[in-house]
C-alpha positions as CSV (number, residue, x, y, z in Angstrom):
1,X,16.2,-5.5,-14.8
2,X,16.5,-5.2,-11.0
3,X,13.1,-4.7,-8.9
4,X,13.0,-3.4,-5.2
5,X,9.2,-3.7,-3.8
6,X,8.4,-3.0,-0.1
7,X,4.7,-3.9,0.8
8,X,3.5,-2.5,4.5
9,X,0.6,-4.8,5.7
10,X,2.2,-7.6,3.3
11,X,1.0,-10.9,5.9
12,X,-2.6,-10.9,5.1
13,X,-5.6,-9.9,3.1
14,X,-5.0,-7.5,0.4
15,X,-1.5,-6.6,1.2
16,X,-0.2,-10.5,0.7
17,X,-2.6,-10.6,-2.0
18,X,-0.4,-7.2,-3.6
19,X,2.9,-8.9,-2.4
20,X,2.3,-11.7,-5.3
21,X,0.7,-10.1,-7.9
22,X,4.1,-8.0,-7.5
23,X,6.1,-11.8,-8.2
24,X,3.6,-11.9,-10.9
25,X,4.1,-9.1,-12.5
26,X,7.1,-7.6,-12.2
27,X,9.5,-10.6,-10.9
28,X,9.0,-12.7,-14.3
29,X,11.0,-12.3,-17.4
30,X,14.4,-13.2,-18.6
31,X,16.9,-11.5,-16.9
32,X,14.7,-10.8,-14.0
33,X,16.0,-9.8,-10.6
34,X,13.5,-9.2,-7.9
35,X,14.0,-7.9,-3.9
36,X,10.5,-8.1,-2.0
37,X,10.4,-6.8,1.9
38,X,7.2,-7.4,3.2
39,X,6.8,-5.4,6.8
40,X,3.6,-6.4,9.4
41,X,2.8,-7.3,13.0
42,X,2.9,-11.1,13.0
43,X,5.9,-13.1,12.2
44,X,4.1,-16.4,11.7
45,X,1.9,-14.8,8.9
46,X,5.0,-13.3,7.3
47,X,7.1,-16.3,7.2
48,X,4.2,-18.0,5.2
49,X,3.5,-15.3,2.8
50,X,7.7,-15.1,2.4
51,X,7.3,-18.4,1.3
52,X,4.6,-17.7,-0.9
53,X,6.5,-14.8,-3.0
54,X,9.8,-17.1,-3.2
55,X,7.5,-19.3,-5.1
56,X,6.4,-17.3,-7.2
57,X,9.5,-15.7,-8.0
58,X,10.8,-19.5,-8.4
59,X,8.3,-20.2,-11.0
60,X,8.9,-17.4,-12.7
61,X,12.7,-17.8,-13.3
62,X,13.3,-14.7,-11.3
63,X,16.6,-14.3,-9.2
64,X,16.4,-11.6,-5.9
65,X,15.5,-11.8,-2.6
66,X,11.9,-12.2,0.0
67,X,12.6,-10.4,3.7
68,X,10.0,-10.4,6.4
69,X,10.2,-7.4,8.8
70,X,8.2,-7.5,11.9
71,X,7.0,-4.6,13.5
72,X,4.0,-2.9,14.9
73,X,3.9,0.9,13.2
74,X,1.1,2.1,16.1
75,X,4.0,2.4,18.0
76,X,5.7,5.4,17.7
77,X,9.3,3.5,19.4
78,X,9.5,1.2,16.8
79,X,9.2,2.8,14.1
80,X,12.8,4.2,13.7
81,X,13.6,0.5,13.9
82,X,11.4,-1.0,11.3
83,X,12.8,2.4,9.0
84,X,16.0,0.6,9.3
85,X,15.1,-2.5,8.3
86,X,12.9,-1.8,5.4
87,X,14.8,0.8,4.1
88,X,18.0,1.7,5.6
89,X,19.0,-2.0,4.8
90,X,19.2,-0.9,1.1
91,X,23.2,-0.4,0.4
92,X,23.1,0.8,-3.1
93,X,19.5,1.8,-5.2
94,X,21.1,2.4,-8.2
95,X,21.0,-1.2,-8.9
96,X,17.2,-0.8,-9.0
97,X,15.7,-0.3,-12.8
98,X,12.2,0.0,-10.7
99,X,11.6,0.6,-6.9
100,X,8.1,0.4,-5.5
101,X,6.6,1.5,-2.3
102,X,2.7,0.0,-1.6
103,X,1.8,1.8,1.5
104,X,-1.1,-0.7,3.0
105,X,-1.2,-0.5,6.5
106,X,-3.7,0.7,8.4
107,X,-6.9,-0.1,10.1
108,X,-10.5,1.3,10.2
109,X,-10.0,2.7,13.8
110,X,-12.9,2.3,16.1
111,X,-16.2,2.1,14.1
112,X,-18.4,1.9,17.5
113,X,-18.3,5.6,18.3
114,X,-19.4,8.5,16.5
115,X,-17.1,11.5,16.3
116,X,-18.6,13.3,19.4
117,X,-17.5,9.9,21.6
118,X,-14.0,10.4,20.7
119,X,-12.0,10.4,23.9
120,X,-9.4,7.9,24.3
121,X,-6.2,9.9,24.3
122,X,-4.0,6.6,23.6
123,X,-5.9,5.0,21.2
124,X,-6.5,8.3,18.8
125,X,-2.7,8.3,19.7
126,X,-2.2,4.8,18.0
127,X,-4.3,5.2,15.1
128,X,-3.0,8.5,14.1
129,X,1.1,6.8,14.3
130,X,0.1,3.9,12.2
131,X,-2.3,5.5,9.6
132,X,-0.5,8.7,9.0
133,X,2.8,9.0,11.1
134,X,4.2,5.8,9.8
135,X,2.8,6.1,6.1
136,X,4.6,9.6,5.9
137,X,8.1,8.5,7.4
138,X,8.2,5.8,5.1
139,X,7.4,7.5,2.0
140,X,10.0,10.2,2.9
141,X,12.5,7.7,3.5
142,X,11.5,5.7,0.3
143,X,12.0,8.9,-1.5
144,X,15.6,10.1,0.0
145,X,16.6,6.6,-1.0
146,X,15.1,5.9,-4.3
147,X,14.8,9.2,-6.1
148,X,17.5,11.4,-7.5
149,X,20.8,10.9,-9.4
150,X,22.5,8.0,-8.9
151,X,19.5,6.2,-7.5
152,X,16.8,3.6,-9.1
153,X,15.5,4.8,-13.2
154,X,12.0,4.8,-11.8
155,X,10.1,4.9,-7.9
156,X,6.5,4.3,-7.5
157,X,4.3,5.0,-4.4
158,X,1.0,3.6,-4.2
159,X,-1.2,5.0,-1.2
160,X,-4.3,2.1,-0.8
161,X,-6.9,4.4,-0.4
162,X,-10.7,4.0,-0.2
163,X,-14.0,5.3,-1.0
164,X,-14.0,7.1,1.8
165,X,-10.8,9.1,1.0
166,X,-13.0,11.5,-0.9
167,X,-16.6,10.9,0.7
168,X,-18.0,10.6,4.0
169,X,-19.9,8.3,6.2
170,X,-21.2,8.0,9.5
171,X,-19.6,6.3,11.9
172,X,-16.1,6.2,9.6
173,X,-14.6,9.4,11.2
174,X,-11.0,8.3,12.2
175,X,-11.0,6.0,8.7
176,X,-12.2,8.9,6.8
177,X,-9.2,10.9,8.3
178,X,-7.1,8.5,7.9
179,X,-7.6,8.2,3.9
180,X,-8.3,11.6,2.8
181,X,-5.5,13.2,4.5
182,X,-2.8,9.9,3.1
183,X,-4.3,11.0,-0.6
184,X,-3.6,14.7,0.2
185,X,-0.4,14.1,0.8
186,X,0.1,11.6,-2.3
187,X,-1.4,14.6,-4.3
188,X,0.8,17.1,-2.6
189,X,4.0,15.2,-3.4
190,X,2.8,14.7,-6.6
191,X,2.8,18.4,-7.1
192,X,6.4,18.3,-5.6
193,X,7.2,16.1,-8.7
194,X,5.6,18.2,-11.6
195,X,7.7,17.0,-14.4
196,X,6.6,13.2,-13.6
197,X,4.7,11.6,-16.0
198,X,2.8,8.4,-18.1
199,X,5.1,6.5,-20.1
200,X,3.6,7.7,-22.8
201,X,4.8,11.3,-22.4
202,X,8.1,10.0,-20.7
203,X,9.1,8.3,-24.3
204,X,8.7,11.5,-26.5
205,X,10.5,13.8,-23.3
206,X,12.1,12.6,-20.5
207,X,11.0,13.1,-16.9
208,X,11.2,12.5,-13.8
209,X,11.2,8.8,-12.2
210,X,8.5,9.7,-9.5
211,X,5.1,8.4,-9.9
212,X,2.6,8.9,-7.1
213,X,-0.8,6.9,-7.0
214,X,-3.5,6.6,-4.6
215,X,-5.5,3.3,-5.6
216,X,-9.1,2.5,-3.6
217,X,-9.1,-1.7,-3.7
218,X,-12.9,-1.4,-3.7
219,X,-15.0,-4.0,-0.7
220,X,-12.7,-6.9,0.0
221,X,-13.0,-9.9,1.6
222,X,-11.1,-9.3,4.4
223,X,-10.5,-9.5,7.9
224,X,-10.9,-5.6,8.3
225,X,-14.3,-6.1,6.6
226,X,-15.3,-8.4,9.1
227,X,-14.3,-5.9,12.1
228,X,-16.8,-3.7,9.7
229,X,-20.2,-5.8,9.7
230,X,-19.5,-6.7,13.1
231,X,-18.7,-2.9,14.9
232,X,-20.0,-0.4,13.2
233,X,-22.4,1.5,14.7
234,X,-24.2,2.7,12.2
235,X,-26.8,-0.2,11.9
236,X,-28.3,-0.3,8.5
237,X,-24.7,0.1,7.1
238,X,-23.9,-2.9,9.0
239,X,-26.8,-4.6,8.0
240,X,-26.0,-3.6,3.9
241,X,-22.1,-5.3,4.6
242,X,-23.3,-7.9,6.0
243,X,-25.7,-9.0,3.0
244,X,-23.0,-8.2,0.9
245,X,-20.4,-10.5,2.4
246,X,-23.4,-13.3,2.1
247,X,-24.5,-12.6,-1.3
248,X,-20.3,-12.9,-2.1
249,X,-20.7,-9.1,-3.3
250,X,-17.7,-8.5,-1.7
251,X,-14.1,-8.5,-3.8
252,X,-11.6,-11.1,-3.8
253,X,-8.2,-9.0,-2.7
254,X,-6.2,-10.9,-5.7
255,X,-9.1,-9.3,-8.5
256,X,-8.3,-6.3,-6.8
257,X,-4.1,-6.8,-6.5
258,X,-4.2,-7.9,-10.1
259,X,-5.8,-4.5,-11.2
260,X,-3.4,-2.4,-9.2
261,X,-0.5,-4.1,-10.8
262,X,-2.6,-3.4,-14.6
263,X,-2.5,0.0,-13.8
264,X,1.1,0.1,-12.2
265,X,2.1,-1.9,-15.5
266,X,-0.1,0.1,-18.0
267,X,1.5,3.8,-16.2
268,X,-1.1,5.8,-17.7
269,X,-2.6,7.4,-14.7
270,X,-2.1,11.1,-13.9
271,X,0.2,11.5,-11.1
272,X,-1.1,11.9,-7.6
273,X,-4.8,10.3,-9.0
274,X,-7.1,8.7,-7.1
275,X,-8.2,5.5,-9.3
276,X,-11.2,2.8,-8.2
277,X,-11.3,-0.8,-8.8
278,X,-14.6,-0.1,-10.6
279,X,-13.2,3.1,-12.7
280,X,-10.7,0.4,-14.5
């Protein structure tokens, strides 16, 4: 068995926290091939979190292969660039028993303005490419190579979504954008891919490969949480982060990886579902 995985957002936080429970999950076993491309901004970060999945993969017996691809998808220039790195560097997927696609960049946008303040032409510009230009272009290019005859047995696409994807909150109007319109699209491509189903139903009638899942990681202790309880404007939400991160409410990003891969591993979700941390 032969796994491709690309992970967007892979040098930090919840995405490097993905990246291994990936190794873990799917890299070990006899006869175990493994490819990992982990795209982000930094190249320092990247290199050690390379390093990281090799081990894993090491441990594990696993053969394959760890990239880094460096790249900064709020920039509409690059992004044909890091396309052809991440995905137009793969020759032939029919080697692949299992391709995976964990679409995790992104960033909360600016939480110090409400949605009247809105006004910077450039920076809506730069949120908009890297939270939804750059998450569609990938998936559609994941999909052309992945799915379809002659391709890999089976392609996953995991959307990290949030809370907010399906409720709103003051103050979170370009993050609340952001992740309701990504699962939109996960549940229209979904549609798209009808026939798709839990491996359940797959064993007694044979589908096809595509499954589509948005996954919300729940509050993590992160980097992006900190930019939370430290700019958002709306005060008592602030203030309720902030007691959280000092009570150590807030989730550990492996907890949370190590679900998604249960659930990813399990296949049992509807296609195109939205599925919380706290609903597994």
């Amino acid at each position: 068995m032969r796994v491709f995985a690309l992970v967007t957002g892979g040098s930090r936080g919840f995405g490097r926290s993905v990246a291994l429970e990936l190794a873990r999950e799917f890299g070990a076993g006899q006869n175990t091939a493994m490819d990992v491309v982990l795209q982000a901004r930094s190249k320092s970060a990247l290199s050690t979190v390379v390093k990281e999945v090799e081990d894993v993969l090491r441990a594990a017996g696993a053969l394959g292969s760890v990239r880094a691809v460096e790249g900064d998808l709020s920039k509409s220039g690059d992004l044909d660039k890091i396309l052809g790195a991440t995905l137009g560097a793969v020759q032939d997927a029919s080697v692949y028993s299992h391709a995976i696609l964990i679409n995790n960049a992104g960033s909360v946008g600016d939480l110090t303005r409400y949605v009247r303040d809105y006004a910077d032409v450039a920076d809506a510009q730069a949120f908009t490419t890297l939270n939804l230009t750059s998450f569609m272009l990938i998936t559609s290019q994941f999909l052309r190579n992945f799915q379809g005859d002659g391709r890999a047995k089976r392609a996953t696409v995991v959307n990290i979504s949030s809370l907010m994807a399906i409720e709103a909150f003051p103050g979170w109007g370009m993050y609340c954008l952001a992740k309701a319109g990504r699962d939109h699209f996960m549940a229209v491509l979904a549609k798209e891919n009808e026939g798709a189903a839990p491996a359940a139903a797959r064993a007694a009638a044979p589908t096809t490969t595509l499954r589509v899942l948005n996954y919300a990681p729940g509050p993590l202790d992160t980097e992006m949480q900190r930019e939370v309880r430290t700019t958002l404007v709306e005060k008592d939400a602030r203030a309720t982060f902030a007691e959280m991160h000092k009570s150590k409410a807030l989730l550990d990003p492996a907890k949370s990886a190590a679900v998604l891969c249960g659930v990813l591993r399990k296949d049992a979700y509807e296609n195109g579902a939205h599925v919380d941390f706290y609903d597994c």
